[in-house]
PAGUFI-409910 format. One record per residue: residue number from 1; residue in one letter; chain; x, z, y of N, C-alpha, C, O in turn. Coordinates in nm, 3 decimals. Layout:
// residues N
<NUM, 'a', 'A', <X, Z, Y>, <X, Z, Y>, <X, Z, Y>, <X, Z, Y>>,
...
END
This chain:
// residues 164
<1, 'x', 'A', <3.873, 11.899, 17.234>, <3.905, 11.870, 17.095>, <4.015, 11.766, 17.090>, <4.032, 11.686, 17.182>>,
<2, 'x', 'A', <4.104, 11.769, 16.961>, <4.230, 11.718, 16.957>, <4.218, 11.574, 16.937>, <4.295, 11.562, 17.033>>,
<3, 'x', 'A', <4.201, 11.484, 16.912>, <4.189, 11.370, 16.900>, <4.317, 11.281, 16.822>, <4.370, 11.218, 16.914>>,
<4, 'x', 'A', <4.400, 11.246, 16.672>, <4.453, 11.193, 16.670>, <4.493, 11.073, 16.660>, <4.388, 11.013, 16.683>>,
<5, 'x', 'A', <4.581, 10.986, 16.639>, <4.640, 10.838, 16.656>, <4.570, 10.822, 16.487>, <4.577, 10.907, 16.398>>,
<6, 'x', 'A', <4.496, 10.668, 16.478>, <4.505, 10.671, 16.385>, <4.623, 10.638, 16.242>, <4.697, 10.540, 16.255>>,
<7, 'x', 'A', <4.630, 10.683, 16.172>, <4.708, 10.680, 16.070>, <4.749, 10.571, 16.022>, <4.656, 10.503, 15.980>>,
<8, 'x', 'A', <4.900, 10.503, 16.003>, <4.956, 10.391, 15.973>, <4.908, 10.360, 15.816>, <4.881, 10.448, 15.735>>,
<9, 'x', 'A', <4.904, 10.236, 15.793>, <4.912, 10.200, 15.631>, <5.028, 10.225, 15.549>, <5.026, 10.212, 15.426>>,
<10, 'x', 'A', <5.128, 10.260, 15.613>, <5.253, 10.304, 15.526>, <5.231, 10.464, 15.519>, <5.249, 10.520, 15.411>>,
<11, 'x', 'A', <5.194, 10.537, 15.629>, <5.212, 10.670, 15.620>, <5.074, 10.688, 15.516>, <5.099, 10.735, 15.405>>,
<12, 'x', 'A', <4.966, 10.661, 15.539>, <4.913, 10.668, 15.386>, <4.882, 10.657, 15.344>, <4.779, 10.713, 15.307>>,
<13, 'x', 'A', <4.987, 10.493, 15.262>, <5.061, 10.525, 15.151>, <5.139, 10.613, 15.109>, <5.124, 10.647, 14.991>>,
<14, 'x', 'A', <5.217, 10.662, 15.169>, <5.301, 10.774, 15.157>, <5.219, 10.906, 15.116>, <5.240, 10.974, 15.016>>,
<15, 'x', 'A', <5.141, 10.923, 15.194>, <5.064, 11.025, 15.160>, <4.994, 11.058, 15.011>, <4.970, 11.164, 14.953>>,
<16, 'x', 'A', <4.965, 10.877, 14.966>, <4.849, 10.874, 14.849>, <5.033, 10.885, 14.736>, <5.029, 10.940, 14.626>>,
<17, 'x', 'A', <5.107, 10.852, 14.765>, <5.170, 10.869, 14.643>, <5.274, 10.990, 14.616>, <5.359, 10.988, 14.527>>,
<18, 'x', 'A', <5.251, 11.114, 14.725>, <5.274, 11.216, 14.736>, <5.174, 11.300, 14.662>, <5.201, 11.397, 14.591>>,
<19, 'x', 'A', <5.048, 11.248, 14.687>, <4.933, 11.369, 14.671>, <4.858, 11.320, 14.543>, <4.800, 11.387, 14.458>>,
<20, 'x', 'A', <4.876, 11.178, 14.552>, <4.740, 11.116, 14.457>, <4.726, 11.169, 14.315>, <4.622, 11.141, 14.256>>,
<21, 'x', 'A', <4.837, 11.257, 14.242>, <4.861, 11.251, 14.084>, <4.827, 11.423, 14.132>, <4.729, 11.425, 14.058>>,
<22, 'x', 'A', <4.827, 11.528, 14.177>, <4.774, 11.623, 14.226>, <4.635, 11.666, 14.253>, <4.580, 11.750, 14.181>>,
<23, 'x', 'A', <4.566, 11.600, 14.372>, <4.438, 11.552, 14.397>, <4.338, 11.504, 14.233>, <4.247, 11.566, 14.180>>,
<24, 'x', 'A', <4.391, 11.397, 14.199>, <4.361, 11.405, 14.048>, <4.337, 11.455, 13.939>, <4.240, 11.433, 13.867>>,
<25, 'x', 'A', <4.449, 11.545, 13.915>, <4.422, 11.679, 13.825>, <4.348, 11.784, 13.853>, <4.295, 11.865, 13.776>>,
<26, 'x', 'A', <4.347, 11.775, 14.005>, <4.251, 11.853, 14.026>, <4.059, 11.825, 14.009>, <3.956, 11.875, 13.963>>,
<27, 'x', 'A', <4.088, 11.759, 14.053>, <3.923, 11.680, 14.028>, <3.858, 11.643, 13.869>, <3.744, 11.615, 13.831>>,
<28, 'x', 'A', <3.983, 11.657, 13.799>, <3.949, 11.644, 13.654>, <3.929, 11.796, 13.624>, <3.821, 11.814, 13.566>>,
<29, 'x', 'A', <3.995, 11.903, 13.644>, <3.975, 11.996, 13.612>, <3.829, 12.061, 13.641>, <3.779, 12.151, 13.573>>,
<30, 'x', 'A', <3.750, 11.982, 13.788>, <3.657, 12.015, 13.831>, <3.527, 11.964, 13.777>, <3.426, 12.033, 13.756>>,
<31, 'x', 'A', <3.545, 11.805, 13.752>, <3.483, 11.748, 13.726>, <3.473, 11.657, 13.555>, <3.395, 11.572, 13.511>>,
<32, 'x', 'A', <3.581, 11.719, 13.503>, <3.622, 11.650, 13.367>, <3.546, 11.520, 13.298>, <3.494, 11.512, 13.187>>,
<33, 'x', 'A', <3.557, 11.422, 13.402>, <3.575, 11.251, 13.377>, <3.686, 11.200, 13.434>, <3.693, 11.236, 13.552>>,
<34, 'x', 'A', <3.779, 11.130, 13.400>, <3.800, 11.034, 13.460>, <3.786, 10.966, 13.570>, <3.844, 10.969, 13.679>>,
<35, 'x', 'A', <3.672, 10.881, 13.514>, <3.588, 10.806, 13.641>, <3.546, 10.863, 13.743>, <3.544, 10.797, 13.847>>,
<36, 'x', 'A', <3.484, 11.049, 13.743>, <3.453, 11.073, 13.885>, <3.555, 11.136, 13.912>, <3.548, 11.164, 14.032>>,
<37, 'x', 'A', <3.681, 11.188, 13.852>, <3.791, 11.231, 13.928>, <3.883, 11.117, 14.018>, <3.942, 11.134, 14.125>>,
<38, 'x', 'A', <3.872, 11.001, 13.939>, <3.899, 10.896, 14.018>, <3.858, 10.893, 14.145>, <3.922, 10.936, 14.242>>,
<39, 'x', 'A', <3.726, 10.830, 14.147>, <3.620, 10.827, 14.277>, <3.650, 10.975, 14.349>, <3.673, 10.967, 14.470>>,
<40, 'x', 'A', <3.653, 11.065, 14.310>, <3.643, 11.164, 14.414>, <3.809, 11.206, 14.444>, <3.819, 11.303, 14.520>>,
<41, 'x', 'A', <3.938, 11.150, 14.397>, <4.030, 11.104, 14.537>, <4.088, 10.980, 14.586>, <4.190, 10.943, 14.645>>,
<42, 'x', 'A', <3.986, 10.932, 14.540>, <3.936, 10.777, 14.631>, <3.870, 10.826, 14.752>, <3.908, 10.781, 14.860>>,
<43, 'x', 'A', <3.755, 10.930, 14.747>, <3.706, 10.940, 14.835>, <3.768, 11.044, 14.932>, <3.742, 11.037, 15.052>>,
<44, 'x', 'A', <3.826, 11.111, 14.898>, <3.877, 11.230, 14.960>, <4.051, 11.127, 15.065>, <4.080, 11.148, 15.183>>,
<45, 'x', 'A', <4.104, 11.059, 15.000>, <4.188, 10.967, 15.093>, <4.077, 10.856, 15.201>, <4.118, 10.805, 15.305>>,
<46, 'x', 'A', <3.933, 10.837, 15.145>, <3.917, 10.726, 15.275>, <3.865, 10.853, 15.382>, <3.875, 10.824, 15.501>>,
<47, 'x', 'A', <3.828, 10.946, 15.359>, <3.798, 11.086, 15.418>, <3.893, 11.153, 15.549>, <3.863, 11.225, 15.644>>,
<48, 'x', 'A', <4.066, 11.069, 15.486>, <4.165, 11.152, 15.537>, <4.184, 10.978, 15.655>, <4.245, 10.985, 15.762>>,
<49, 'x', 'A', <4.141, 10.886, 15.619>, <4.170, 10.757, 15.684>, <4.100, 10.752, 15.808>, <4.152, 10.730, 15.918>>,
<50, 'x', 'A', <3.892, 10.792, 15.767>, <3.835, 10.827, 15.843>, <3.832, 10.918, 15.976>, <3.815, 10.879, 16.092>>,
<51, 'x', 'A', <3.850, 11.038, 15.935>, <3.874, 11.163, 15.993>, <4.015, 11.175, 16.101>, <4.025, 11.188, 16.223>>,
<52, 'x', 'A', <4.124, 11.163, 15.982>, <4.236, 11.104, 16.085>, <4.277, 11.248, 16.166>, <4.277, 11.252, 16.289>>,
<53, 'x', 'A', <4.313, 11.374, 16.077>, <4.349, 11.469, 16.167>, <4.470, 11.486, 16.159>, <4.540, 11.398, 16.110>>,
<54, 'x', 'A', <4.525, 11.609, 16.208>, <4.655, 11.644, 16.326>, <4.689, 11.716, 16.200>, <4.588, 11.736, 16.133>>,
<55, 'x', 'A', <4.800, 11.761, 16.144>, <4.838, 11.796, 16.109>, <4.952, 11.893, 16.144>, <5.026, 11.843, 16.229>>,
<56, 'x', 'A', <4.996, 12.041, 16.099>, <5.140, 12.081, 16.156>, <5.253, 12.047, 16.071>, <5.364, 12.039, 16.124>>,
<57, 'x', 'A', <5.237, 12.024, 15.935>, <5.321, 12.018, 15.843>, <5.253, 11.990, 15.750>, <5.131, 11.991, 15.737>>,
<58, 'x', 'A', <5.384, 11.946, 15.640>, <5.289, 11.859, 15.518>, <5.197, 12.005, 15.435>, <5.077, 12.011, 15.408>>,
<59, 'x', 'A', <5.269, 12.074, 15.420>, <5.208, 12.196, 15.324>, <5.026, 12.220, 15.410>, <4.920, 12.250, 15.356>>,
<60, 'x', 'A', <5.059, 12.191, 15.559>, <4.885, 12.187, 15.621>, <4.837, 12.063, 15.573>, <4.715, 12.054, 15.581>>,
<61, 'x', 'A', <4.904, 11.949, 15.519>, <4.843, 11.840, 15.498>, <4.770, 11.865, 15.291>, <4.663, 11.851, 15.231>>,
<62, 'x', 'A', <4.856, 11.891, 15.273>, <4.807, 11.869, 15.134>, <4.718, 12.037, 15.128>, <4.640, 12.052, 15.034>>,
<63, 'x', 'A', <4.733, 12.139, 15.219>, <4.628, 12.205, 15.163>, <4.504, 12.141, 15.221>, <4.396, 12.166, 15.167>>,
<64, 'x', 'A', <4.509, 12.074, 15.306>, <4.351, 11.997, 15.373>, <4.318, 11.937, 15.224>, <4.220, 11.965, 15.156>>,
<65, 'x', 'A', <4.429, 11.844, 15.188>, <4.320, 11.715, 15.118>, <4.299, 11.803, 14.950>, <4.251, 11.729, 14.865>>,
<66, 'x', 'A', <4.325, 11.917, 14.913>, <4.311, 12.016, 14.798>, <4.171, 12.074, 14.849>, <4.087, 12.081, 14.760>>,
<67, 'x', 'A', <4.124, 12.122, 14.990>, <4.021, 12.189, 15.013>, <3.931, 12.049, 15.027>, <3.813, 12.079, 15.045>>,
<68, 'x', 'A', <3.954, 11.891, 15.024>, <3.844, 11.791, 15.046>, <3.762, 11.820, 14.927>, <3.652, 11.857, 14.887>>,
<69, 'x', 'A', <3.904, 11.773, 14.886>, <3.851, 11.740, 14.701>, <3.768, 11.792, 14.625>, <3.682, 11.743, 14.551>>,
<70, 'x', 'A', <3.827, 11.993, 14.667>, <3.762, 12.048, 14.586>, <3.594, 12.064, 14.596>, <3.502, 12.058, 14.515>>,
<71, 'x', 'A', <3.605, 12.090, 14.762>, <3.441, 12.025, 14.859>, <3.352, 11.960, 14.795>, <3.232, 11.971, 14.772>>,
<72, 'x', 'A', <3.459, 11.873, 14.762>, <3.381, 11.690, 14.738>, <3.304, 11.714, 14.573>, <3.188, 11.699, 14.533>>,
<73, 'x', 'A', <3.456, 11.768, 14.491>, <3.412, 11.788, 14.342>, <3.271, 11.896, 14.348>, <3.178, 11.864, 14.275>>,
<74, 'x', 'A', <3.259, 11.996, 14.417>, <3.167, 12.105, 14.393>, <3.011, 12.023, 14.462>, <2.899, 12.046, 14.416>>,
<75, 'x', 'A', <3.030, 11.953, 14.546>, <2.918, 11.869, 14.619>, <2.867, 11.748, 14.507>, <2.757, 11.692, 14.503>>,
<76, 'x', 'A', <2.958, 11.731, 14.441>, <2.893, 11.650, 14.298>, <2.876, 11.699, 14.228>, <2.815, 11.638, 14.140>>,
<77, 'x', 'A', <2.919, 11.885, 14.192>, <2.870, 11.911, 14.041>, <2.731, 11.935, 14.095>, <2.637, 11.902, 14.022>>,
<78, 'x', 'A', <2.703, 11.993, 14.227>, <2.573, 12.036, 14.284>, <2.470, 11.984, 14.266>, <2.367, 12.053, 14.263>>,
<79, 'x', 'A', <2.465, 11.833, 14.248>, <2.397, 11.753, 14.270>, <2.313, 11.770, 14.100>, <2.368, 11.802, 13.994>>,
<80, 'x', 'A', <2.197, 11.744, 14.118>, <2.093, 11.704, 14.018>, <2.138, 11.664, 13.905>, <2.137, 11.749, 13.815>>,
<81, 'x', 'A', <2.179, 11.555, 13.880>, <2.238, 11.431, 13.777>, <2.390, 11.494, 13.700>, <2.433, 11.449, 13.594>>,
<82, 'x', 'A', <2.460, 11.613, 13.783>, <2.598, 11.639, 13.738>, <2.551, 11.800, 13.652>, <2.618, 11.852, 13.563>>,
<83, 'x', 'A', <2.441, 11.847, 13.699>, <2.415, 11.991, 13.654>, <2.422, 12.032, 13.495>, <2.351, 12.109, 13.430>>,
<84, 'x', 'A', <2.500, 11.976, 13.470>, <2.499, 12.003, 13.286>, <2.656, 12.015, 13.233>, <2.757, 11.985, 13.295>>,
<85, 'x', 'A', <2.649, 12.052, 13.143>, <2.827, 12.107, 13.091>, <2.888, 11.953, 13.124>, <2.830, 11.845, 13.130>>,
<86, 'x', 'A', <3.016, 11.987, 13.140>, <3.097, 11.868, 13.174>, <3.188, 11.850, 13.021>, <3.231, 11.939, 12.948>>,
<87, 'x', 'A', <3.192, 11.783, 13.014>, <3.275, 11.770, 12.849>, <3.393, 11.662, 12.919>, <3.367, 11.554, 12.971>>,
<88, 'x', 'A', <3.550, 11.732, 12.903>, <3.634, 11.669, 12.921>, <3.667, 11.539, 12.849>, <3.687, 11.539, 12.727>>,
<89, 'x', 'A', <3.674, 11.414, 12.931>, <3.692, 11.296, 12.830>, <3.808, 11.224, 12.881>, <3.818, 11.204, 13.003>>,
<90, 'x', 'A', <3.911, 11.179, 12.788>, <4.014, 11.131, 12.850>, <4.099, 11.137, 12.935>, <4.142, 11.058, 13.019>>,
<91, 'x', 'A', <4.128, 11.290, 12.894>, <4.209, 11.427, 13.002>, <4.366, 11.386, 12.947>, <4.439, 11.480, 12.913>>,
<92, 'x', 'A', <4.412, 11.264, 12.938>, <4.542, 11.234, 12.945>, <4.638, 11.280, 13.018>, <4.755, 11.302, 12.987>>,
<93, 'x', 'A', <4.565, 11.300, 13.152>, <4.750, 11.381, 13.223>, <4.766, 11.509, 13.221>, <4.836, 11.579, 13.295>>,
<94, 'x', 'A', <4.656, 11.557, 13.078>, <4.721, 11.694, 13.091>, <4.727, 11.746, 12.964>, <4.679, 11.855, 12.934>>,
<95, 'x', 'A', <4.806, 11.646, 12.858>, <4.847, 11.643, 12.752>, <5.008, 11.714, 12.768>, <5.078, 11.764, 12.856>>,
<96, 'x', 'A', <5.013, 11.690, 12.655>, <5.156, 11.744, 12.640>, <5.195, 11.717, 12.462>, <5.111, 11.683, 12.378>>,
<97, 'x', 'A', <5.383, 11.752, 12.426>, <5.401, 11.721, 12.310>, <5.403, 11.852, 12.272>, <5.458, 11.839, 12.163>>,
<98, 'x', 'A', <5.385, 11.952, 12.281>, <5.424, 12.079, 12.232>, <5.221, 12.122, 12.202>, <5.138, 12.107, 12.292>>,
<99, 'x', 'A', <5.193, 12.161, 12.091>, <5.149, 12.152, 12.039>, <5.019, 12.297, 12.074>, <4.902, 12.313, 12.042>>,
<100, 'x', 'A', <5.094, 12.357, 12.132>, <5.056, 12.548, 12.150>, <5.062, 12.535, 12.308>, <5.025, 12.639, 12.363>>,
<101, 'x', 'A', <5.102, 12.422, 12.405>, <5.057, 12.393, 12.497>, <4.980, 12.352, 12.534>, <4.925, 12.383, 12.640>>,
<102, 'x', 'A', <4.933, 12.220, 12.415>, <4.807, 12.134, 12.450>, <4.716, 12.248, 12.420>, <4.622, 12.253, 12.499>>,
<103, 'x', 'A', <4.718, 12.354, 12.317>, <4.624, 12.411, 12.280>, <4.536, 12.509, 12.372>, <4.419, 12.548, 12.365>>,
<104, 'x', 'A', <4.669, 12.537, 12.484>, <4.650, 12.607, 12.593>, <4.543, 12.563, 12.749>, <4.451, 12.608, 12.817>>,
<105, 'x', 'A', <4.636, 12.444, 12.738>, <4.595, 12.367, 12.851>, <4.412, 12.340, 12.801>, <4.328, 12.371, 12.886>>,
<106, 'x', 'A', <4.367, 12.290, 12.682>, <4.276, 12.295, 12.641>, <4.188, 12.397, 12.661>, <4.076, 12.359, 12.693>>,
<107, 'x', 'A', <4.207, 12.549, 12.649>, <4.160, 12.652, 12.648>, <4.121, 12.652, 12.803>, <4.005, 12.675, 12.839>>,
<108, 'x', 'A', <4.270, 12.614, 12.932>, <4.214, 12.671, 13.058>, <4.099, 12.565, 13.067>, <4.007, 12.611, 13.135>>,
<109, 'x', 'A', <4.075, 12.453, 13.026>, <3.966, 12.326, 13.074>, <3.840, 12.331, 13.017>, <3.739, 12.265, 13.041>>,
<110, 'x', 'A', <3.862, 12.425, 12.933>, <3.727, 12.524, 12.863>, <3.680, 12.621, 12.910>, <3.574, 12.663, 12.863>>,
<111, 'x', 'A', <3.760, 12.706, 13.048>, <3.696, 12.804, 13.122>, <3.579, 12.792, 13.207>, <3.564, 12.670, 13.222>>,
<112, 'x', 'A', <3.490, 12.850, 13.269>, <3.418, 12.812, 13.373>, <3.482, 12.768, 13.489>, <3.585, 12.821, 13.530>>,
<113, 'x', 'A', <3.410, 12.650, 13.557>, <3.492, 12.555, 13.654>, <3.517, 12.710, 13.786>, <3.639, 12.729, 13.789>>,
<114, 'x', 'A', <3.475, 12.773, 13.845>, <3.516, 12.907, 13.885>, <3.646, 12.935, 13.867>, <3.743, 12.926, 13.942>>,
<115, 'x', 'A', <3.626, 12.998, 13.669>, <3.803, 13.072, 13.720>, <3.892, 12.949, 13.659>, <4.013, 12.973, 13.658>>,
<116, 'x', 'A', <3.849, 12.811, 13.603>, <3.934, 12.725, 13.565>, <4.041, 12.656, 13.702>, <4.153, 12.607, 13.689>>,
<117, 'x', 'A', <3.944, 12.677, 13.856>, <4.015, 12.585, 13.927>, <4.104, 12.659, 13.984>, <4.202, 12.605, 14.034>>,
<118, 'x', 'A', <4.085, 12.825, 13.989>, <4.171, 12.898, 14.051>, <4.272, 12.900, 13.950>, <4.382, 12.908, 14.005>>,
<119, 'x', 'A', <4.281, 12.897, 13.807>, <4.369, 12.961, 13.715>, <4.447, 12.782, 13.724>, <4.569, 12.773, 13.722>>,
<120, 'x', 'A', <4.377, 12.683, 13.733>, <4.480, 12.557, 13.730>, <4.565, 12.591, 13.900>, <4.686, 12.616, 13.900>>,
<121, 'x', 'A', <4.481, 12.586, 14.037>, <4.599, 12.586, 14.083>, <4.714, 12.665, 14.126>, <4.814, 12.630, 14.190>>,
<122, 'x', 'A', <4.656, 12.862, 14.043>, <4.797, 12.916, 14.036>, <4.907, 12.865, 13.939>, <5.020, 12.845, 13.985>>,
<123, 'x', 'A', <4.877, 12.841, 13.787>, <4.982, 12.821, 13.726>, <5.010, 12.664, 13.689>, <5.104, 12.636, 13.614>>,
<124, 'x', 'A', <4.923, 12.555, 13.748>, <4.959, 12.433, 13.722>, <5.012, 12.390, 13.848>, <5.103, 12.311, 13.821>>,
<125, 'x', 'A', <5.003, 12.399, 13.935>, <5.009, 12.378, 14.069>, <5.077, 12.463, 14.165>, <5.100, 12.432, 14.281>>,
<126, 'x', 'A', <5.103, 12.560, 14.113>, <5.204, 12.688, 14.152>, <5.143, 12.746, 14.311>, <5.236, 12.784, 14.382>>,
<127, 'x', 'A', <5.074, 12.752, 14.345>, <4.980, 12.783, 14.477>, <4.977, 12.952, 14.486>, <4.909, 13.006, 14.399>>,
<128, 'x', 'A', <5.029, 13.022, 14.561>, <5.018, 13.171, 14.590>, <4.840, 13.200, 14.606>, <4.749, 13.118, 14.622>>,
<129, 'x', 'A', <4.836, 13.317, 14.596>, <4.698, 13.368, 14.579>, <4.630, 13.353, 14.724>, <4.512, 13.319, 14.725>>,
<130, 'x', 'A', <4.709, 13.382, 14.869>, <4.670, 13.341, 14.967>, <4.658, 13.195, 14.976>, <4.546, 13.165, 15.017>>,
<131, 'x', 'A', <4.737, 13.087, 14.951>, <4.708, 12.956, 14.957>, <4.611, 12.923, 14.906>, <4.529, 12.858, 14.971>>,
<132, 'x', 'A', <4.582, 12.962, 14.753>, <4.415, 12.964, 14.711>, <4.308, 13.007, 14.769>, <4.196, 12.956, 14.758>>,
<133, 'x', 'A', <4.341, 13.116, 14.844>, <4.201, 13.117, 14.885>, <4.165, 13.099, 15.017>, <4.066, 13.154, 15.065>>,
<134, 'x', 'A', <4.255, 13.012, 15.093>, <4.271, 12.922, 15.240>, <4.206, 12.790, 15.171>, <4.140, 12.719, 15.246>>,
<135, 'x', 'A', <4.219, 12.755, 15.050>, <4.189, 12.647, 15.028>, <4.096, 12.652, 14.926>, <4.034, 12.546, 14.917>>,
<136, 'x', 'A', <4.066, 12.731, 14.852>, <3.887, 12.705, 14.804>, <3.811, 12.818, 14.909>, <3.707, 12.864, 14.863>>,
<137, 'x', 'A', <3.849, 12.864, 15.037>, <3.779, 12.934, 15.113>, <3.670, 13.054, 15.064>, <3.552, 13.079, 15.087>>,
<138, 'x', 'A', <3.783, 13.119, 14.977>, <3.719, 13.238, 14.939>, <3.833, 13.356, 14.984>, <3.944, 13.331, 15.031>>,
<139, 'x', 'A', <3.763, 13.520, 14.954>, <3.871, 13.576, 14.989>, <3.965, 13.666, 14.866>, <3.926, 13.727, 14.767>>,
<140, 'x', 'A', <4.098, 13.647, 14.919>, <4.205, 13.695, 14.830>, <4.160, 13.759, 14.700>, <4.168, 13.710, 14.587>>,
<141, 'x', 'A', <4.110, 13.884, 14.738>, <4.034, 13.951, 14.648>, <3.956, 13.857, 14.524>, <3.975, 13.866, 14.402>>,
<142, 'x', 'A', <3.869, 13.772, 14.590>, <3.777, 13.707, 14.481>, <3.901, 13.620, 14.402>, <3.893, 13.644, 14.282>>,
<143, 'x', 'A', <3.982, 13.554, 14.423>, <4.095, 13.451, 14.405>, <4.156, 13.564, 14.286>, <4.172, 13.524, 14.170>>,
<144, 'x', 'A', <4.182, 13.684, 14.317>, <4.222, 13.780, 14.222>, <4.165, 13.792, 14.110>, <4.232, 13.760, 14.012>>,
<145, 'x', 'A', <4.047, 13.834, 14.091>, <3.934, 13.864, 14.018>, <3.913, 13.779, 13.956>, <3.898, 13.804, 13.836>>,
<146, 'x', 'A', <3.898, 13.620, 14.006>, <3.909, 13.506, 13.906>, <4.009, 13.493, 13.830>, <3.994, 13.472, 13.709>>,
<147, 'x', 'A', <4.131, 13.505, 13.886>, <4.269, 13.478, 13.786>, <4.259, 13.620, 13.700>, <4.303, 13.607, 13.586>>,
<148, 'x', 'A', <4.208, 13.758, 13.733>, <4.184, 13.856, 13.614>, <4.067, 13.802, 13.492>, <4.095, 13.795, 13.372>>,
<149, 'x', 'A', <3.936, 13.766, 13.552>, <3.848, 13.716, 13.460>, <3.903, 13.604, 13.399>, <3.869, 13.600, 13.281>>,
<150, 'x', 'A', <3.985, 13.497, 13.435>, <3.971, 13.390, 13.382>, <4.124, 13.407, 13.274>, <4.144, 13.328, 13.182>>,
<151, 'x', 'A', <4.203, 13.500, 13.299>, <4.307, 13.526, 13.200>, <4.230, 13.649, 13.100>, <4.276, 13.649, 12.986>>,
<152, 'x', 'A', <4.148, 13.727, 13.119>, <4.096, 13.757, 13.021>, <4.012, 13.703, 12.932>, <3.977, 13.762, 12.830>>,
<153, 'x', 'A', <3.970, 13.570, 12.969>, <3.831, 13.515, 12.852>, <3.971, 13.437, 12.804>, <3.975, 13.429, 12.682>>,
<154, 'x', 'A', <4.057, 13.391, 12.855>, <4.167, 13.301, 12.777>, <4.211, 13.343, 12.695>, <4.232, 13.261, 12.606>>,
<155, 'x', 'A', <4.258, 13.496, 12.663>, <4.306, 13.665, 12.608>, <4.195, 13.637, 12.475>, <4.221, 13.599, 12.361>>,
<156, 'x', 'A', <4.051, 13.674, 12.544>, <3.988, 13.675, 12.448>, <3.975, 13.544, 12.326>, <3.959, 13.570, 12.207>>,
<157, 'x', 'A', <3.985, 13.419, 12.376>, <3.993, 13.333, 12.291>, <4.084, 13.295, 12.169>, <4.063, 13.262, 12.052>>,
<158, 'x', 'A', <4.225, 13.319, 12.270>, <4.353, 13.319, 12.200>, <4.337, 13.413, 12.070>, <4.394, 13.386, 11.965>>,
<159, 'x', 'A', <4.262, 13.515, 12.086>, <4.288, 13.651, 12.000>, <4.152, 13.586, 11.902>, <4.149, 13.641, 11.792>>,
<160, 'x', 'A', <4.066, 13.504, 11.918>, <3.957, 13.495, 11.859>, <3.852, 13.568, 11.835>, <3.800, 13.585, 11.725>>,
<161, 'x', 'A', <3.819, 13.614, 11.941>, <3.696, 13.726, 11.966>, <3.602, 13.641, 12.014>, <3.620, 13.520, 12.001>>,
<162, 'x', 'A', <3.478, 13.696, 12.082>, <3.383, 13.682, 12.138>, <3.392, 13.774, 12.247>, <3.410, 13.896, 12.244>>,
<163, 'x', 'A', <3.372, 13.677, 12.371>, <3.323, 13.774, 12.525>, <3.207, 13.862, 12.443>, <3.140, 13.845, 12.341>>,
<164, 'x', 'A', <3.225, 13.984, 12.561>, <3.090, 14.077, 12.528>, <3.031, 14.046, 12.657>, <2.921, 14.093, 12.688>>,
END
């Protein structure tokens, strides 16, 4: 087994101010607080401090700390105390001034956390359908099926229907 050097305090830093506003949105999308999206890439960087792996390239680096997070977020909704609707509070960085955007962005953070995290990191995060599903470790297919289900209940809302 590979064993690496541990990681300088500048490199990451570098890392946290590459990834940290990313990692974030994501964990809000998962976890819609604040406070535990905070904590959970707080935790997901002392994770990367701890651990201390090899990397080939940055694109292997930031899909690692996207598959911590998301780990980390699903290991807290799991838990006992988190098992209840999440009500987004103080979802500031994913405002906007355009008015039919916020309305949008609103709608994907209203999906089920399922097809909300796949549908945030194809079109917020721009992530190919294989990169998604290397990194929530599902396969292509399912990654598909979510971005079909989760653009159809969006379809349905926009239009003001009711799912059947």
């Amino acid at each position: 087994m590979q064993r690496s050097v541990p990681q300088s305090g500048d490199h990451v830093m570098k890392v946290y101010e590459t990834y940290a506003d990313t990692l974030f949105r994501i964990a809000m999308v998962h976890l819609g607080r604040r406070e535990d999206a905070e904590e959970a890439t707080q935790d997901t960087f002392i994770k990367l401090i701890e651990k201390a792996p090899t990397f080939n390239d940055a694109e292997h680096q930031k899909a690692w700390l996207i598959r911590v997070i998301t780990n980390h977020c699903k290991s807290l909704l799991g838990r006992g105390w988190r098992k209840r609707e999440v009500k987004m509070e103080g979802a500031d960085p994913f405002t906007t001034d355009d008015p039919e955007d916020q309305a949008l962005i609103e709608l994907v953070l209203s999906l089920p956390v399922k097809y909300r995290s796949v549908v945030h990191l194809y079109y917020y995060e721009d992530y190919p359908v294989r990169a998604i599903s290397e990194i929530l470790q599902i396969s292509e297919s399912a990654v598909k099926m979510r971005l079909k289900r989760g653009r159809q209940l969006l379809k349905l809302e926009l239009e003001g229907e009711e799912p059947q």
